[in-house]
C-alpha positions as a printed Julia matrix, in Angstrom:
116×3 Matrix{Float64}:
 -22.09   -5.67   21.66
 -20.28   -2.1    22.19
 -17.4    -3.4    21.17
 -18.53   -3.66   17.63
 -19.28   -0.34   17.52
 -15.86    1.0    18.86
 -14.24   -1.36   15.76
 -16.33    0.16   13.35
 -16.09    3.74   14.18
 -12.27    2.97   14.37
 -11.57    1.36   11.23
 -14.48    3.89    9.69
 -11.97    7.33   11.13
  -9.04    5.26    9.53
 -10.43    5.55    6.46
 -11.82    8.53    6.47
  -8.07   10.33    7.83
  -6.02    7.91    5.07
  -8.47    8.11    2.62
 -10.2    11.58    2.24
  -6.59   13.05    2.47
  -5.29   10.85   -0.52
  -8.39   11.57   -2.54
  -7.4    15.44   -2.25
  -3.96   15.05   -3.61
  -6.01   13.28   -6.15
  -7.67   15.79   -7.45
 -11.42   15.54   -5.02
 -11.03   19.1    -3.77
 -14.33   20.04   -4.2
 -16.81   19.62   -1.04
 -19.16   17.52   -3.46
 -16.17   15.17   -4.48
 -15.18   14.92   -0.67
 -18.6    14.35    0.55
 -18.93   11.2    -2.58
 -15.71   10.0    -1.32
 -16.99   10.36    2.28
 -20.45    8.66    1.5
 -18.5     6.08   -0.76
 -16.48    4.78    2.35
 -19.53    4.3     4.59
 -21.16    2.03    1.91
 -17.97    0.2     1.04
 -16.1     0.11    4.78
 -18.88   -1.01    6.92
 -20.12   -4.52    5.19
 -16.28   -4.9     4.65
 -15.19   -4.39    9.1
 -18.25   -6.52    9.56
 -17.4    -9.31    7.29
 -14.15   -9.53    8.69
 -14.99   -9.76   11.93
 -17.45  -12.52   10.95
 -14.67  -14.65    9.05
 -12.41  -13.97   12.46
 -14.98  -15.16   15.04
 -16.62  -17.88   12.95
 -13.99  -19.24   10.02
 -10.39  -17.85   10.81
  -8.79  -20.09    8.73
 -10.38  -18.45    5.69
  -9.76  -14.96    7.47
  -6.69  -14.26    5.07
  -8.63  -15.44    1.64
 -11.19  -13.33    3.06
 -10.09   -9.95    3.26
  -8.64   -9.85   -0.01
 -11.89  -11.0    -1.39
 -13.44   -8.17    0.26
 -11.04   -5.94   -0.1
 -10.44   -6.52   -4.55
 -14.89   -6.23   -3.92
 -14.7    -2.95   -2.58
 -12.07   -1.83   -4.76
 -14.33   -2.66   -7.72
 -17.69   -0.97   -6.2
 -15.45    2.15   -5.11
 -14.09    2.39   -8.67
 -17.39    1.84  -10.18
 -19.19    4.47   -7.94
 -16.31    7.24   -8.61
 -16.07    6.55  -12.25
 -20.23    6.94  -12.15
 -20.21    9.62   -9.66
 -16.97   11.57  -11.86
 -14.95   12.28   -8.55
 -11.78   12.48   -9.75
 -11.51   13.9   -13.46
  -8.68   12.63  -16.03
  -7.79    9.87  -13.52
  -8.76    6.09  -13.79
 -11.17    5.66  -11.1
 -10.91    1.7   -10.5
  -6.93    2.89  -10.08
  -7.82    5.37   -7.14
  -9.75    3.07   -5.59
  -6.52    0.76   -5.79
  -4.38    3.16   -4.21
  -7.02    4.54   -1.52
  -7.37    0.98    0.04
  -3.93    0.31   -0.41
  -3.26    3.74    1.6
  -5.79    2.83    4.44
  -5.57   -1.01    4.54
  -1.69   -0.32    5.16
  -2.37    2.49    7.77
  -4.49   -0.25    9.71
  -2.05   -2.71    9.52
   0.93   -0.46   10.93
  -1.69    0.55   14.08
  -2.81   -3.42   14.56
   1.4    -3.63   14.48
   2.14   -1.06   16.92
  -1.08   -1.14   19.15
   0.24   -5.32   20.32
């Protein structure tokens, strides 16, 4: 059961090294805007890790469907929650999100590459 944990705090510190660095050179330089962002990623990342373990363990050959399901979902709530929230000012929010989950979904995917 501990190895759950160890994914989730994983995939959760990819995030937050990808993703709360991106969201400063977006314009989240205040501790407020970091601290959404931050508290953003715990709502959106967890249900996301655990749902894709789920679909690997239980229906892998919907695995691929899956994650982009999951991951266009969180993209939407992210971009919903900064645009209500105002993190990043003059910049389309559902757009950050984009990028942001492009940036940390990729990261992920280079360290699953080079961990094998």
């Amino acid at each position: 059961m501990i190895w759950i944990f160890e994914i989730l705090a994983f995939n959760l510190a990819i995030v937050f090294v990808t993703e709360l660095t991106a969201s400063f050179a977006f314009g989240a330089a205040t501790w407020r805007k970091i601290a959404t962002v931050t508290l953003i990623n715990i709502i959106t990342n967890l249900p996301v890790v655990l749902s894709s373990l789920c679909l690997t363990l239980f229906f892998e050959a919907w695995h691929d469907l899956g994650i982009v399901v999951l991951e266009v979902v969180a993209v939407i709530i992210e971009g919903f929650m900064f645009s209500k929230f105002k993190t990043f000012d003059n910049r389309n929010p559902y757009f950050v999100s984009f990028v942001l989950n492009a940036i940390s979904f990729s990261a992920g995917e280079l360290i699953k590459i080079f961990d094998k």
